[in-house]
N, C-alpha and C positions, 0 to 999 in steps of 0.2 A: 399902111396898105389901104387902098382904095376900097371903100364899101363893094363897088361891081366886082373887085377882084374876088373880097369877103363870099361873096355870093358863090362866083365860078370855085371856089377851093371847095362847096359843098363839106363843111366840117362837118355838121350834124349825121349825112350819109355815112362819111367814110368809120366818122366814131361808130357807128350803128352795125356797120357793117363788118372791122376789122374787130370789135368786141365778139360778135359771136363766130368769127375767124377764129380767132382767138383762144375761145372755151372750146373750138375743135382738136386742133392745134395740141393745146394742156391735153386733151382726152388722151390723143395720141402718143403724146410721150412719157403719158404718164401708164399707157398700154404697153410701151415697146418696156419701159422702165421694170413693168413686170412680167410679160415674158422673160425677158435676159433674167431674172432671178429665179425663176419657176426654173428650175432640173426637167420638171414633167412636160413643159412646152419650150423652153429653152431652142433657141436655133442648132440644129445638127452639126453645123458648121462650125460652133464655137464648142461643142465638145466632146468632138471625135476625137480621141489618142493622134488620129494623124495629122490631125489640123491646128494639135499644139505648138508646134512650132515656126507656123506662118502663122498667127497668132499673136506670141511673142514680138514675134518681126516688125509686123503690121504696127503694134500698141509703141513700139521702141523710135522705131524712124517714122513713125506719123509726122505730118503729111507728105514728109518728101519721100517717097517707096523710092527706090530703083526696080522697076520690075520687070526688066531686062538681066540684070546684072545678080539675081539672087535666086535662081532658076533653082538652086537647094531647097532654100525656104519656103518657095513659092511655090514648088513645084504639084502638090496638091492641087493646090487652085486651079492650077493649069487642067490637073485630069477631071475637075468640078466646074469648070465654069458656065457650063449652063446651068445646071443645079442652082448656083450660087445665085448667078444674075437674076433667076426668075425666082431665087427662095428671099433675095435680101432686095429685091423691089421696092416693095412698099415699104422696109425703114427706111430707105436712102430718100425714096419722097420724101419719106415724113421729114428729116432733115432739112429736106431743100426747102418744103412748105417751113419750117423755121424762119431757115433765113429771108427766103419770101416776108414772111409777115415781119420780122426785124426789120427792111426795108422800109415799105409802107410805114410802121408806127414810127420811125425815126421820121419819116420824110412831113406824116401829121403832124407829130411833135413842133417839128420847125415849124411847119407851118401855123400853128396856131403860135408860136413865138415869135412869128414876125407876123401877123396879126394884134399881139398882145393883147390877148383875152381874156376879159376876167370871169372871176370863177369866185362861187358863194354858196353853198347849198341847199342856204334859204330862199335865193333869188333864184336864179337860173339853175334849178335843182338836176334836170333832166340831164343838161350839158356836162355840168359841173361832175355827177358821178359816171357818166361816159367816160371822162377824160378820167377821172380816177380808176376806173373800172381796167381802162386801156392800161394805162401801166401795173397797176397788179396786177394783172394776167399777162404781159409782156414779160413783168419781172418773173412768174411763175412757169412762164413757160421755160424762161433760159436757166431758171436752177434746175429743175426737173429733166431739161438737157445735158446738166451738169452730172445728173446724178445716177445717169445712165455708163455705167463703169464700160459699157461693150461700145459705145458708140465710135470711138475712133476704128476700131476693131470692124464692125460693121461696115462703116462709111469705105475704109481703106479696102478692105474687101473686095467689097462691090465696088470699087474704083478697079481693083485689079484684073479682078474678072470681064471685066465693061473692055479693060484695055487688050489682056488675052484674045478674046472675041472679038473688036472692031477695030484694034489696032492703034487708037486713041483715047484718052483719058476720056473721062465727062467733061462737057465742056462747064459743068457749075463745081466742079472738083475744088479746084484752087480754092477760091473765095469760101467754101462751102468748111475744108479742109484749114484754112485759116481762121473761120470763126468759133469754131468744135475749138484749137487750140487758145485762140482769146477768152473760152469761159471755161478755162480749167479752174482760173481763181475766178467764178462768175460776180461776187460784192464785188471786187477790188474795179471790177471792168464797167460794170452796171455805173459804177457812182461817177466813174471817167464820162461814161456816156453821158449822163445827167447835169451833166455839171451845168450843160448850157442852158439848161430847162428847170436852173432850181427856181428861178424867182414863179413861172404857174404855178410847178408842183409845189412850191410854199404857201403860196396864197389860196389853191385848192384846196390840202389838207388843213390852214388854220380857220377858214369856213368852220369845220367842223365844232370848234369852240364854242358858237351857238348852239349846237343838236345836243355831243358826244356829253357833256358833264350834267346837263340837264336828265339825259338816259341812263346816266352811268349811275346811279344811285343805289344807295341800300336797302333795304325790306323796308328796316321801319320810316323812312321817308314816303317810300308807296304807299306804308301802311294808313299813315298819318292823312295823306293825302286821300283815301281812299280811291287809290287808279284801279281806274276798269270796272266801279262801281257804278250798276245804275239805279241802282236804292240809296246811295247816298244824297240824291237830289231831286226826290220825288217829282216837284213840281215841274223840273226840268227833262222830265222824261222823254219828252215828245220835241224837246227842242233837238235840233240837230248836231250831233258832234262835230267839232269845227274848229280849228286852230292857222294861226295863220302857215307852218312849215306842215302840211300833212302828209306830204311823200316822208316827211323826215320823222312820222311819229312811229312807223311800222320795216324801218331803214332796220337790218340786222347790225347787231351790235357786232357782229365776229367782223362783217365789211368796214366797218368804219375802223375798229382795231387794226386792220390790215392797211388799209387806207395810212392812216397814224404812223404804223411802224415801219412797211416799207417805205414810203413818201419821205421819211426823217431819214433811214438807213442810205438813199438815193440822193437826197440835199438837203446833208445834214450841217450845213455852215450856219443854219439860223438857230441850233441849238445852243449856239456861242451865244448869237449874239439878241434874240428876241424871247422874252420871259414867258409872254405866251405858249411860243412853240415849247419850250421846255416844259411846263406847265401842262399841257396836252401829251405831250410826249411821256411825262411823269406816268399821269393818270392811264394811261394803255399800256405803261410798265405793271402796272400795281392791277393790269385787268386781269392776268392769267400768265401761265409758261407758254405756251403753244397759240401757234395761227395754225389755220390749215392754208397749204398751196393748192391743192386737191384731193378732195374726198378722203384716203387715210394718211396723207404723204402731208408732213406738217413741217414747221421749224421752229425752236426752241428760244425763243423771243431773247431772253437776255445772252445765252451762250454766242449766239448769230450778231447779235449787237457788240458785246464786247468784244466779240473778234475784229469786226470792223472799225471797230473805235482807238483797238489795242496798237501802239507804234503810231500813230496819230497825233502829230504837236499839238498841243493845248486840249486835250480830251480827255483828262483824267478825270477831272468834277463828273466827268459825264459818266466815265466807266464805273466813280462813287454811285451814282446815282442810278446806273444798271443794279449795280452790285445790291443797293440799299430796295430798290424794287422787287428784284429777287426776292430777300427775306422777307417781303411785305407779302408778297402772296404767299409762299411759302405758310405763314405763321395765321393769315386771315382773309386769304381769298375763298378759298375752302368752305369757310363755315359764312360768309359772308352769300355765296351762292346758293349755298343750303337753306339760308332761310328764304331766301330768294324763293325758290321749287315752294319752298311748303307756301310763303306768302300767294304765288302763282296758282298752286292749287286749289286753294280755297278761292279766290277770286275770278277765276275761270270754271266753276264751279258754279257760282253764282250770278254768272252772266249764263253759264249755259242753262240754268235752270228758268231764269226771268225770259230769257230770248224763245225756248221750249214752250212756256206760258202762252208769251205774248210774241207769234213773229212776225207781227206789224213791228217793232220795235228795232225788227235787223236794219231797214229803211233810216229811219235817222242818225242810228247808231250803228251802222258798219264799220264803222273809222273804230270801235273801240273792239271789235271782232279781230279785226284784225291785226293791231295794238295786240292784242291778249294771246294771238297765234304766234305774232313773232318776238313776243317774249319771254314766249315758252318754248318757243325752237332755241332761243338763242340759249338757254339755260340745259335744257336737254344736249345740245350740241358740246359745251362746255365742259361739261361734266362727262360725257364721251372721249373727247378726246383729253381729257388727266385722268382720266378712271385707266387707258390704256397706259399713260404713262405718270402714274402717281411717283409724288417725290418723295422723300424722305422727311417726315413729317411726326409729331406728335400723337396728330389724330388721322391717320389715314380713311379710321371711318365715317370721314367727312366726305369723299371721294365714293361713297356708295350711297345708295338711294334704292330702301325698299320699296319707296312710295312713289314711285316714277310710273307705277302703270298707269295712277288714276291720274298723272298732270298727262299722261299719252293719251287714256280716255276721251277724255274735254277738249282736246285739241282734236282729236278725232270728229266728235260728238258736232262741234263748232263746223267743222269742215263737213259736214254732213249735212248742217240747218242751212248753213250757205247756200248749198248747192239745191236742196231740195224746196228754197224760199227763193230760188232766183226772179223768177215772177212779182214776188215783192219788191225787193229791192230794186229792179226794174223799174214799175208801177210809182215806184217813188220817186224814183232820180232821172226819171224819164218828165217829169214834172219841176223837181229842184234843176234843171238841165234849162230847160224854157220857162220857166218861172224866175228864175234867181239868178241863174250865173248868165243866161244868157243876156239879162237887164242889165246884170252888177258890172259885166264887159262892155257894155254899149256906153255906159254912161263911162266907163273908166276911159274909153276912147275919146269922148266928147272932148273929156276932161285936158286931152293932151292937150300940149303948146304945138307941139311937131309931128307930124306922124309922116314918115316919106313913101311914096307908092307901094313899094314891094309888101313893106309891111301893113301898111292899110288894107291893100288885097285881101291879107292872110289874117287880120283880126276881123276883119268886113264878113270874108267866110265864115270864119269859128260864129259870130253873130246869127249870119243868115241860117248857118246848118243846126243850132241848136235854137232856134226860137221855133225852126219851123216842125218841131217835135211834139206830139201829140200823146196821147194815153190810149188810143184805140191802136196804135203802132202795135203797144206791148198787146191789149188785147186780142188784136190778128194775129200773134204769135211770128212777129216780124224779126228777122233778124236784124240785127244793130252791129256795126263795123266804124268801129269810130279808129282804126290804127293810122288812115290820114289823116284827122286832123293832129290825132298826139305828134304824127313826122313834123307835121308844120309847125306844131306847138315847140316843135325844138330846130328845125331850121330857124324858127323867131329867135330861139334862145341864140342860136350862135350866131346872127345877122345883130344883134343888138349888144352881143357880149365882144365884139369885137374895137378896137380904140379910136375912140374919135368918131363912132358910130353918132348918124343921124341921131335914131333912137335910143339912146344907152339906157338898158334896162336894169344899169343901178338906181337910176334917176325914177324910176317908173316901180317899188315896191309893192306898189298895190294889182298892176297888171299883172309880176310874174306870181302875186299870191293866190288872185282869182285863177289865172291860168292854169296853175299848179292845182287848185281846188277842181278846178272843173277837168281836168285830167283824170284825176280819182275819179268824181263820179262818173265821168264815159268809162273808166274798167269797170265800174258795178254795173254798166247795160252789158257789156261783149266779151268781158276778160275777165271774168270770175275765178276761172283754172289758173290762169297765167298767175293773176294777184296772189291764189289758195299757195300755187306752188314757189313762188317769191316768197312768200312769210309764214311757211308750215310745213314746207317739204323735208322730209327728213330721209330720203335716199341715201345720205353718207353713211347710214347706219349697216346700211349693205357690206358696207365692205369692213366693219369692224363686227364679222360675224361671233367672233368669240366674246368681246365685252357684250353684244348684242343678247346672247343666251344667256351671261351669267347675268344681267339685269333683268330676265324676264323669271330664273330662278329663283334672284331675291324677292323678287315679287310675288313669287308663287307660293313663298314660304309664309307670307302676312297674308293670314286669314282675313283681314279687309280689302286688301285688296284684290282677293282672287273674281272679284265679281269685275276686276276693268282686263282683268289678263287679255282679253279679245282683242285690245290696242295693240300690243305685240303684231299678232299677224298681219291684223288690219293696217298698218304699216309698212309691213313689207307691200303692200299697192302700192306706195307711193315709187318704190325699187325703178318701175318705166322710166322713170322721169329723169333718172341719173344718163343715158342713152345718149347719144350722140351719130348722126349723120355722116358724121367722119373719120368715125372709128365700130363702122357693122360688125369688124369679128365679137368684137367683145359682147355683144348685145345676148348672143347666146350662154356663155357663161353667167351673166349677172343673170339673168331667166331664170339659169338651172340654181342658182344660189337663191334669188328670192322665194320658188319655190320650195328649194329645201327647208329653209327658215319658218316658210308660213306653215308647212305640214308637219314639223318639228312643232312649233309651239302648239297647234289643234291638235295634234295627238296628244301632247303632254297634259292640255285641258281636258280635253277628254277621258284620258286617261286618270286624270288624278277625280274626276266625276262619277267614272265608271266605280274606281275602288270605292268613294265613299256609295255608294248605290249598292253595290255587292254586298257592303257590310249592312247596310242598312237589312237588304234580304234574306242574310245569314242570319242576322237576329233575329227576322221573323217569321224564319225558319222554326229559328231554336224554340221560340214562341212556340208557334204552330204546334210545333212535333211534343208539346209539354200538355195538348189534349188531349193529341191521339189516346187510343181506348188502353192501349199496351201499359201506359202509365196509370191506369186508373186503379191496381189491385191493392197499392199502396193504402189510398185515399179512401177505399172502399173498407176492407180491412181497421183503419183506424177509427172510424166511423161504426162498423159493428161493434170494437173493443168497447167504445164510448156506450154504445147501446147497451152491453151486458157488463157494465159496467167491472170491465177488468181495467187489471193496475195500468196505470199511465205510464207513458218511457220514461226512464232513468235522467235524471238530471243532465250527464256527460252527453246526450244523444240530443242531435243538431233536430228540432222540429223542421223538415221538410216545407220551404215556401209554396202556396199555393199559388197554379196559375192567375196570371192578370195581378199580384202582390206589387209589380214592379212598374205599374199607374197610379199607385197609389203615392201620393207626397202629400204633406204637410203644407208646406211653402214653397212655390212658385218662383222662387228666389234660386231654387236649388238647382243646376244644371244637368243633368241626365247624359251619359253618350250619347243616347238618340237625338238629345235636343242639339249638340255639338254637330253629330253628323248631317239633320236635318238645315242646320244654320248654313253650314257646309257647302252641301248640295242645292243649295237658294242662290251662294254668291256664284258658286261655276255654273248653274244652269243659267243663272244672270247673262251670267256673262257669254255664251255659248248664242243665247236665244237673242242678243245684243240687233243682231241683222240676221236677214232668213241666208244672205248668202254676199259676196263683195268679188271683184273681180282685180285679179293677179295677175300682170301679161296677159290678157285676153284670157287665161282660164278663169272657171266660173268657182267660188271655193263656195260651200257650204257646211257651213261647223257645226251643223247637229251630224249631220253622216260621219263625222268623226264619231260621236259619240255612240250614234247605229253599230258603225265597226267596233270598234271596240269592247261594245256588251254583247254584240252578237259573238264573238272569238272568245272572251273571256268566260260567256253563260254556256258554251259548248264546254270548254273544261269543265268548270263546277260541278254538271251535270254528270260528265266521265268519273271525276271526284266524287261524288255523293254518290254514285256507284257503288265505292268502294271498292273493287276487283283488285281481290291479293292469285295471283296467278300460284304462288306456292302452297299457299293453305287452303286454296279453294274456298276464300270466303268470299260473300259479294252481298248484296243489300238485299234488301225485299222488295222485290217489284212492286208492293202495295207502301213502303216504306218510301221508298227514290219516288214515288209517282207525286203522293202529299209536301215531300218536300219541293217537286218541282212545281207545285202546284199553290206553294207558298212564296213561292220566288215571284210566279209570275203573276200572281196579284201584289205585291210591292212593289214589281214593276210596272203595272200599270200606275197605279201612285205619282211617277216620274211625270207622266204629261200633263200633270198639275203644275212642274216646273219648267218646263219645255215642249213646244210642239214636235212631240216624237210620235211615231205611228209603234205604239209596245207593239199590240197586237200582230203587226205584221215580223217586229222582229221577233218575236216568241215564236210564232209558229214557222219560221222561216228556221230559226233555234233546234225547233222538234221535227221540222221535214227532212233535215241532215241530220236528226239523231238516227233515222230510221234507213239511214243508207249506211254501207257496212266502214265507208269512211265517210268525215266530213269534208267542208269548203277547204280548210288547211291539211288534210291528206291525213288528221289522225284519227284514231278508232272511236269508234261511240257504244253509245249501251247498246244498240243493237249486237254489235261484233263482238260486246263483253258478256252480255247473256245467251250468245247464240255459242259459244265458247266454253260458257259456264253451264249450261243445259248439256250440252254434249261432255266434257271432257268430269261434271262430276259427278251429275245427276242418271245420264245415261249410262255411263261408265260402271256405276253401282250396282243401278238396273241390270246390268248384262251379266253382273256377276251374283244376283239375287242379295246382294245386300239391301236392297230395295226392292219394295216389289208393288204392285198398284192394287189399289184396294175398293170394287165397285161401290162398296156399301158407303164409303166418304166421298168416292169421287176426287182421291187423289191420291200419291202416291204415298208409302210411308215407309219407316223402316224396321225392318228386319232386326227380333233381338239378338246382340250378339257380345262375345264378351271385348271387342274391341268399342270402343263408345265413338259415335257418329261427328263430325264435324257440322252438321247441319242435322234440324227435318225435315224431312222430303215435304211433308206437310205443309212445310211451314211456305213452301216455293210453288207448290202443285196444285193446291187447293182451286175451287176455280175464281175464289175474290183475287187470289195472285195471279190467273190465268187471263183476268178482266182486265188485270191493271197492267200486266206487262204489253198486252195488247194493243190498249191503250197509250204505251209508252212508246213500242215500236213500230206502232201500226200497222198497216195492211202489207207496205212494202217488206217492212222490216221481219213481218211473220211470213210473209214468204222465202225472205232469206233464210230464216232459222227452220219452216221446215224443210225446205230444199236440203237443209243440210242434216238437219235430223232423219229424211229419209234417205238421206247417201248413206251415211251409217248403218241406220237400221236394214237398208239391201245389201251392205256387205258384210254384215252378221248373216243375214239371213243367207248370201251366197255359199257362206264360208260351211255352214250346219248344210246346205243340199249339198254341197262338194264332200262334207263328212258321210253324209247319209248314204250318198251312191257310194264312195267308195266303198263301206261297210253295209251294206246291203244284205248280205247273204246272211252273215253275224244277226242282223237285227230281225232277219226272221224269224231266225230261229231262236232267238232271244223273247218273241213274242209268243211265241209257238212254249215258249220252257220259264216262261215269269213265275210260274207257282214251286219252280225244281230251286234251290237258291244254291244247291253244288255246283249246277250247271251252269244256271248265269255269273259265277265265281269265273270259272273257265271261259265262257263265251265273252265275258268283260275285259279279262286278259287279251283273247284272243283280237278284242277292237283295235284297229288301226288309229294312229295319232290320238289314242288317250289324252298326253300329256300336252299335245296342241289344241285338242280340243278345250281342255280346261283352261290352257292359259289366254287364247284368244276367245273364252268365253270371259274370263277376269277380264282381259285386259284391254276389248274392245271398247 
């Protein structure tokens, strides 16, 4: 094919273009794929009782309906068909956009086959995983088509309805109706298709030979090596990280496995016959069980292969060598990955902490940031998806990982230095840009034999646009848009990857190295996010919300690592990212999901903060309350005994510890609960105080207000608690007792913003402004409502019946001797240190409540005795008139009306 043709097919657009087609496309049907399973959003149409049997029909005679001739079956549809047409709209697009993009990618395919293009992913990287990219996500869209059980059902449907209505079929029916049935078996059809296009796809995928076994290695070879160390080479610190493949150093290892396995299941005649392919092919058997196709929707790497292989002339060595793969991971992938995460966490650990130091350092050493991001995604992700679906194993607890919050941390922590040093890394590559690659390009060009117009233009540019780059740019706070020169960077690539090209840029390794170089550094001016979320984005986490929580559990349960637990929600940020333009509905749902998750795991921080906090307050509580004076007659008492030297306690008898006994230690060595709880309360306030706040979907999240709520709801009970209020025995605390212990609370809890920026002070008194209202913020009772209860229904109650009675000379009330013995002393409640402190406790408002209601009482006593008085009026005269006669007031006492009402509603008020 002629160069001018090369040109007019525009490869590099359409790769560009039908890849992120493409990723819409998957969204979509991997949307419709879970509707149709959802019961809860499931289309109406598929499971009405009446719609069962057009249904059947439909799924039976696909694609050829008669829907004339079965007016029985169909006849539903017929009294739905506007419903249907406008309910099954947008799957029936989504379909057609199928086949739409099935078109197109067949039609590039060819086309870059009769171009015969080659492909390397050390050379022409950009091209090279386009065109890989294109078919895994072609291949994933048609299984995930496949795997949609209602789709004939749908399509046939809305064909029937379309025809009820306008009187003719759709005109994309046919075609549309015959491709639904070609990928019932979708491998068997896939590999037909391919066939013509195995010699790319072979020479693409076995590119990867140079990256994939170099990356694929085990701990102790990183170890050995020390990667991602930048204390290993002191002297080298300031030199620049730099290799000749660096798109290929931060390449996710799950893409290139997928690359491997689909690309061999597609055109797999060279596992016959080339040692290589087999050899690559081995090594992505023995990487894991599972690919993912999208987000939680995966395939089962050797199941999926040996079905394809199975009945296949000459394909048994190879179904051995599935089979033999299998057990390989099975028996040592597992623990092979495991040490992987802990090797990762410690070395990401120690880049975040050098980089934290020094972040001049991110500038020459970006390339290992992000090296260190996506090989901690790819391990994170790994372990995701077999922890969902663990096999049947030895050690299954190779498949867990308590220690995953703090490798989530660092990659957090990482992605945070990035963004918040962009200015540097700018500052630098905004110099390494016209300093170095701009030179190291100019001379590479000199250097050619050949160079033909089109391409001179387009390296002549890359020259002139990066020399003419200055360092007051980044100071102006310029923005940088370098995404034309990357397009042209790769219309180069496929103007040159094409056969018999002027410029063939196999011949030219050193141009597509520079070029590939100097790609990177234009993302670290303009594309920091796009890069962050290429090699760290972990969105797929969204949608495996149950392993999602039981990973953040295990975590919760190692006291070391509760100080990174804040990686959890901080995570779910990344949830937007997952989003797609051509599937909005869903965009709502994954919102309300990522929200649930981050507020889920802050509460549980929180939460698990709050208790250790409480207790901490309880004990110095218990503390406190072992001053108070009530305890002193003990310690007072022993102390005279010793004075007048009487006998000592008996051997049997426990010598009573003295306050502050339990500061005292010996050695330092010895751990204390408070020292546990204090440890405690260091790693989650850590972790809590991590960021003052991060944003979710456009919400703003702040994870101390977690921790606000939940000691302000929790110190409202306590308080109710310390109460005491038994409603049957009438017992309740001492208002001078509940006041010191509230009063011990709430200096421990000032304590806390030693380990957290919390305002105590506002949440205490926010605590005791709802104590004093007769409910709190959550609608239950508080001391005020339990002493203004307790005042009237046991103290007043008494009162009325003179079991009590007030006493000037104390100034409070007391009780009455009698031969039933007291459940309380009035004293003990009425005195006026108790009168100060409960005042104190319910304050102004709250002593309004209680007298409003003490004097509701006390006016219908007092009603009740003028309603006794007038009725008996005439009696009481003459009862006054005869108080010295005791016969007579005998008779006139008889003669009083409501006696026995009188005394009982004197009792019983």
């Amino acid at each position: 094919m002629s160069r001018a043709m090369a040109y007019q097919h525009k490869l590099a657009e359409k790769l560009t273009i039908l890849n992120e087609r493409g990723k819409g496309v998957l969204v979509r049907m991997n949307h419709i794929k879970k509707i149709c399973t959802d019961p809860k959003v499931r289309p109406s149409f598929l499971t009405e009782k009446a719609m069962e049997p057009a249904c059947k029909y439909l799924n039976k005679k696909f694609p050829n309906i008669d829907f004339r001739g079965n007016s029985q079956h169909l006849s539903n549809i017929q009294k739905q068909k506007s419903e249907i047409l406008s309910g099954l709209t947008s799957y029936y697009q989504s379909f057609l956009d199928v086949m739409e993009f099935r078109d197109h990618v067949y039609e590039l395919l060819n086309t870059i086959d009769a171009c015969q293009c080659f492909f390397n992913i050390a050379v022409n990287f950009g091209f090279t995983k386009g065109y890989l990219d294109l078919i895994v996500t072609y291949t994933s869209v048609i299984l995930m088509l496949s795997r949609i059980d209602d789709r004939k059902v749908l399509v046939g449907m809305y064909n029937c309805a379309h025809e009820m209505s306008n009187g003719t079929s759709d005109p994309a029916y046919p075609r549309l109706g015959q491709m639904i049935l070609e990928y019932d078996h979708p491998w068997k059809k896939l590999t037909e298709d391919f066939g013509p296009h195995t010699k790319s796809v072979t020479e693409a995928v076995l590119s990867l030979q140079l990256v994939y076994p170099r990356r694929n290695l085990p701990a102790e070879q990183w170890r050995s090596a020390q990667l991602l160390s930048l204390l290993s080479a002191p002297a080298a610190m300031l030199s620049p990280a730099c290799c000749e493949t660096i798109p290929c150093e931060y390449l996710p290892m799950e893409v290139m496995e997928r690359w491997i396995i689909i690309g061999f299941l597609l055109c797999h005649s060279s596992l016959n016959t080339n040692q290589p392919s087999q050899d690559l092919w081995k090594m992505a058997l023995r990487s894991g069980l599972y690919i993912t196709l999208i987000r939680d929707e995966v395939i089962n790497i050797h199941k999926v292969t040996e079905d394809c292989f199975d009945g296949l002339k000459g394909y048994s060595k190879r179904i051995a060598d599935i089979k033999e793969g299998r057990e390989n991971v099975i028996a040592n992938c597992a623990a092979m990955h495991r040490e992987r995460r802990h090797f990762l966490r410690n070395a990401i650990k120690e880049l975040s902490k050098v980089l934290d130091d020094e972040p001049g350092l991110l500038g020459p050493k970006a390339l290992f940031v992000f090296m260190a991001l996506s090989f901690s995604r790819d391990e994170v992700l790994w372990l995701l998806r077999h922890s969902e679906n663990i096999p049947k194993t030895k050690t299954p607890e190779d498949y867990v990982d308590s220690q995953l919050a703090e490798l989530l941390f660092y990659m957090e922590k990482l992605r945070t230095m990035v963004t918040r040093h962009s200015r540097v890394l700018q500052r630098y590559h905004v110099q390494y840009l016209a300093q170095f690659d701009a030179l190291a390009l100019n001379d590479t060009i000199q250097n050619m034999n050949v160079c033909p117009e089109e391409e001179s233009i387009l390296m002549t540019s890359f020259v002139s646009q990066l020399s003419a780059m200055t360092i007051k740019q980044v100071e102006n706070g310029e923005q940088f848009d370098f995404r034309a020169l990357r397009l042209d960077w790769l219309r180069l690539q496929a103007y040159t990857s094409i056969c018999k090209a002027p410029l063939p840029l196999r011949d030219y390794p050193d141009l597509a190295k520079i070029m590939n170089m100097t790609e990177f550094h234009t993302k670290m001016m303009d594309s920091l996010e796009e890069l962050l979320h290429e090699t760290s984005d972990l969105s797929t986490l969204c949608f495996y919300p149950r392993t999602f929580e039981k990973m953040f559990c295990q975590s919760s349960e190692e006291v070391s690592m509760q100080r990174y637990l804040i990686a959890f929600p901080l995570v779910c940020s990344h949830f937007s990212g997952c989003a797609h333009d051509m599937c909005p509905e869903e965009t709502a749902p994954i919102e309300k999901r990522s929200l649930r998750l981050c507020v889920t795991f802050l509460e549980e921080i929180a939460k698990q903060a709050c208790n250790v906090v409480l207790e901490i307050c309880a004990e110095q509580c218990n503390l406190n309350d072992q001053l108070l004076a009530k305890h002193c007659a003990q310690t007072i008492s022993t102390a005279r005994n010793k004075k007048q030297k009487k006998p000592m306690a008996k051997k049997g008898e426990v010598q009573r510890e003295k306050p502050g006994a339990e500061s005292q230690r010996k050695d330092r060595a010895i751990v204390t609960i408070m020292d546990k709880l204090h440890m405690t309360l260091t790693e989650l306030c850590s972790s809590l105080s991590h960021c003052n706040q991060f944003t979710v979907w456009d919400h703003i999240v702040i994870p101390t207000e977690f921790l606000v709520a939940q000691l302000e709801t929790r110190l409202s009970k306590i308080i109710v608690q310390m109460a005491g209020y038994n409603q049957t025995t009438q017992e309740i605390a001492r208002p001078s007792d509940l006041l010191a212990g509230i009063r011990a609370y709430a200096a421990s809890l000032h304590t806390l913003s030693r380990y957290v920026n919390v305002d105590v002070t506002r949440l205490v008194k926010s605590v005791l402004l709802q104590q004093t209202q007769p409910l709190d913020s959550q609608g239950d009772q508080t001391i005020t409502t339990l002493y203004t209860t307790w005042y009237l229904e046991g103290l007043l109650r008494q009162a009325s019946s003179a079991m009590i009675v007030h006493c000037p000379t104390m100034h409070c009330f007391i009780n009455q001797t009698t031969e039933n013995e007291q459940s309380f002393r009035a004293e003990e409640y009425s005195d006026i240190p108790e009168m100060q402190a409960l005042a104190e406790l319910i304050g102004p408002y709250g002593l309004k409540f209680l007298s409003e209601n003490l004097m509701w009482h006390i006016t219908s006593q007092v009603s009740e005795l003028k309603k006794l008085v007038i009725e008996n009026m005439d009696i009481l005269v003459q009862m006054r008139a005869n108080f010295d006669k005791p016969e007579v007031m005998a008779n006139l006492q008889r003669d009083c009306q409501s006696h026995d009402t009188r005394h009982a509603r004197r009792y019983y008020a």
